[in-house]
N, C-alpha and C positions, 0 to 999 in steps of 0.2 A: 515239807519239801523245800519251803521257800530258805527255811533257817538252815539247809545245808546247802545248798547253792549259795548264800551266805559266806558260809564255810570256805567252802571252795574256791569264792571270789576274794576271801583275803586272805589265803595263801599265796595264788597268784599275788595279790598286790604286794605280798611280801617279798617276792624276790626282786624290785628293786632296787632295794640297799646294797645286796652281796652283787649284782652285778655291775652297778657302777665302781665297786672298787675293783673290777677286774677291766678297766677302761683303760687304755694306753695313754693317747693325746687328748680326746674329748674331753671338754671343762662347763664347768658354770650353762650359759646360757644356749653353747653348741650342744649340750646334752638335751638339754628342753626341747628346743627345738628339734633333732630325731626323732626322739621318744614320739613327738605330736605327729612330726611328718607323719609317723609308719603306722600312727594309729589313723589319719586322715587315712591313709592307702588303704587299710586294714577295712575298716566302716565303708568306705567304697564298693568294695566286694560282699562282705557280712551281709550290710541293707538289705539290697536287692536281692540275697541268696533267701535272706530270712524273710522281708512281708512283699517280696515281690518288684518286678522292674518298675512300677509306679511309686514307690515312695517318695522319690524326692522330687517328679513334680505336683506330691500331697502335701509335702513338707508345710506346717502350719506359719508362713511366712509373718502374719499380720498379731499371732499371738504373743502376749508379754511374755507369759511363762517359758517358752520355745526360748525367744532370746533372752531372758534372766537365767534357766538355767544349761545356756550354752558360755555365759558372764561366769556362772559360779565351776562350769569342771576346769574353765578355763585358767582362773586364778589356783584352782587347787593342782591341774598337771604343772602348773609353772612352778609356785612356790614347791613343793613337793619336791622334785628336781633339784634346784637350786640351796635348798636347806641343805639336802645331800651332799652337798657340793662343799658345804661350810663347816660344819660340825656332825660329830658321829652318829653313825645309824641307829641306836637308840636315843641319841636326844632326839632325835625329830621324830622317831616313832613314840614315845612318851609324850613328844607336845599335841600329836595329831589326839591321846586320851584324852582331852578334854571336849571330844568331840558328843559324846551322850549328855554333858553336862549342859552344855551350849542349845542342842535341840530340843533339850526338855525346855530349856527355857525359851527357846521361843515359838515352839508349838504351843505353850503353856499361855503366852502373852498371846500369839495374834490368830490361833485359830482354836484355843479354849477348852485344848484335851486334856480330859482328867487320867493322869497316870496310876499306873495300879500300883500299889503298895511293893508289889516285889521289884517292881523297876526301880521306885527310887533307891530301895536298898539296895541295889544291885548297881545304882548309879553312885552311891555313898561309898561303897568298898570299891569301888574300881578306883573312886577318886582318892581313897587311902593309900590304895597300891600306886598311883597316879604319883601322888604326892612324897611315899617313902622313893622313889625311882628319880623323881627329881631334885629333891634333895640332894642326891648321894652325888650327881651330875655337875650341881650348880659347888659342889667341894671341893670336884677334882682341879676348878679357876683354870679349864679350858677357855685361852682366848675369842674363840671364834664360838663357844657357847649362845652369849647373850644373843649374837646377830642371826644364826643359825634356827633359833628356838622363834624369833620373830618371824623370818620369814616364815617359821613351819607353820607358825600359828592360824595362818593365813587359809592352812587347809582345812582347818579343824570348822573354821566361821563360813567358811563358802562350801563345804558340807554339812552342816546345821542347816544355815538356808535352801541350800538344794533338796535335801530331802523333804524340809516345809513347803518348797514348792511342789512337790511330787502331790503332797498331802491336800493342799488345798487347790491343787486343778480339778482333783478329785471331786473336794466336798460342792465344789461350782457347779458340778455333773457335765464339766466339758469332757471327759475320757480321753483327755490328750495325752498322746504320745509321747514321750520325751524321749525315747532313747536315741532318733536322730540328734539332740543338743548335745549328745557325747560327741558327734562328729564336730556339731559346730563348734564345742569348746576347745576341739583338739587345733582346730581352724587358726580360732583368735590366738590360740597360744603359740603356732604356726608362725603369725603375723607378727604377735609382740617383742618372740625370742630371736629371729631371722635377723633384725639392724644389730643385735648386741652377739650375735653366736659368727658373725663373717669377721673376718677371714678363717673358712673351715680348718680345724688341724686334727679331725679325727680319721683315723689310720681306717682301713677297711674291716680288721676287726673288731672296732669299737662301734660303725654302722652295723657291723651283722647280730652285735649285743641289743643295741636300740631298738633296730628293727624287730628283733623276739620280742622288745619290752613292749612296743608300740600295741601289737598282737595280744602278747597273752599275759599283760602284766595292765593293758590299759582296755584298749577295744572288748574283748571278751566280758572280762570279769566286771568293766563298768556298766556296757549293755544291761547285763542280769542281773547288777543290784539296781537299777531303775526297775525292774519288770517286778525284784523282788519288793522295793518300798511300795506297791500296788496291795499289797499282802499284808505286809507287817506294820505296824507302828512305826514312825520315824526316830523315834528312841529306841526301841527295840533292833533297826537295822543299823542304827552307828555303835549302837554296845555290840553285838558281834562284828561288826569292821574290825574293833576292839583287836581280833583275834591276829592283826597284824599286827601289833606289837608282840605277841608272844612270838610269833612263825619268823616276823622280822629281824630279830635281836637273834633267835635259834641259828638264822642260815647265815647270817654275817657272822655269828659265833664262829662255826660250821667252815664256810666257805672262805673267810675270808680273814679270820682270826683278829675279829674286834670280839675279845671275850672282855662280857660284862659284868661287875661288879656284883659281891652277893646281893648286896641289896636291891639291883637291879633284878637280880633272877625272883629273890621275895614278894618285889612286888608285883611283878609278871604273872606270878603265880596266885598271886590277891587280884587282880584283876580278872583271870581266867575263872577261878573260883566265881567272883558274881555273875560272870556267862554262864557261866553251867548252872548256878542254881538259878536265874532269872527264868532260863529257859525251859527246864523241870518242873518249875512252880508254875511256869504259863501253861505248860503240856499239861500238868496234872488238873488244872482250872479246867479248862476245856473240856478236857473230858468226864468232868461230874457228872 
């Protein structure tokens, strides 16, 4: 169940790429800031609908992990955003693949989990598909590449770490909650994009875009992959995250006509490929 909610949760994040390019006036750092606004508003209402009117004066105020990973959605709604903003929707969906490579490694260094065999293989071929996709990116001597791919990078390392923190609140046996740190991350990134996104210039239909994204492209889909890395390996949940780059590059194709290079659809397709067998090979382990 957990691996199609999964599913689910990065299609949402897929759309958006195809809807900031359907944005009028909003730019750069006024875009961050919405998107956060509407997911604060959003978690506002969710919380309390979902574990009750006492959550947030439960909220684990004194614990590290709470505010570390309210620090890591925080950096990853900001940069995410702003890459967008710089360079096309498949370079930054491409930089975010390096995101399985990143948590194997450092589950692997500071909380000592032995991976299965099909994972790495499945982390080895997505990084081929990884690797022919950005090649093909780094030829076409897009100026705003280099700067674009750096900020993206930004998400791919503060979701590594985030999901290590999931893992190891766990292994403490504190059974902390974390999905109120999606509120706080939307908070700080509230805070940090507000001085650089004034003087507003976004039209009312580029608020009514936000606002959807805040909702169902942030709030939702992030909620339930915290609930889901309770479940799964932490390498195991950023390989299917994976699946927003195939859905992402699809609906920008689609919607907004950034068609991608074949190379790009190849390796799209080599990376979906180790999803699907990683996930097979787990299912069919299990149930020996």
């Amino acid at each position: 169940m957990a691996v199609w909610v999964m599913v689910g949760n990065a299609a949402l994040w897929s759309t958006a790429g195809v809807v900031t390019r359907h944005l009028e006036e909003a730019r750069s750092f006024e875009v961050t800031f919405w998107r956060s606004f509407f997911t604060v508003l959003s978690l506002l209402v969710i919380l309390p609908l979902w574990q009750g009117k006492s959550v947030f004066a439960t909220l684990p105020w004194r614990n590290r992990y709470f505010w570390l990973s309210g620090v890591c959605w925080s950096v990853m709604f900001t940069a995410f955003m702003v890459a967008l903003t710089l360079t096309a929707v498949a370079n930054v969906l491409i930089t975010l693949a390096v995101g399985p490579l990143l948590t194997a490694l450092i589950t692997r260094i500071f909380l000592g989990h032995r991976l299965p065999g099909r994972t790495w293989v499945a982390i080895a071929l997505a990084g081929m598909g990884i690797g022919w996709m950005y090649g093909n990116q780094l030829s076409l001597g897009d100026p705003n590449f280099l700067l674009g791919s750096l900020v993206a990078l930004c998400v791919p390392i503060a979701g590594a770490v985030q999901w290590t923190l999931v893992q190891k609140s766990q292994s403490e046996g504190q059974n902390l909650d974390l999905v109120p740190s999606v509120m706080l991350g939307a908070v700080f990134s509230c805070v940090l994009t507000l001085p650089l996104a004034v003087p507003f210039q976004a039209s009312s239909h580029d608020v009514g875009l936000l606002a959807a994204l805040g909702l169902f492209q942030l709030a939702i889909p992030c909620a339930l992959s915290v609930l889901c890395a309770r479940v799964l390996k932490a390498p195991e949940v950023s390989l299917l995250a994976l699946l927003e780059i195939v859905f992402g590059i699809a609906l920008a194709w689609w919607g907004a006509n950034e068609s991608p290079q074949m190379s790009v659809l190849l390796g799209g397709c080599l990376v979906l490929s180790a999803l699907i067998l990683n996930e097979l090979l787990g299912w069919k382990q299990n149930n020996v």
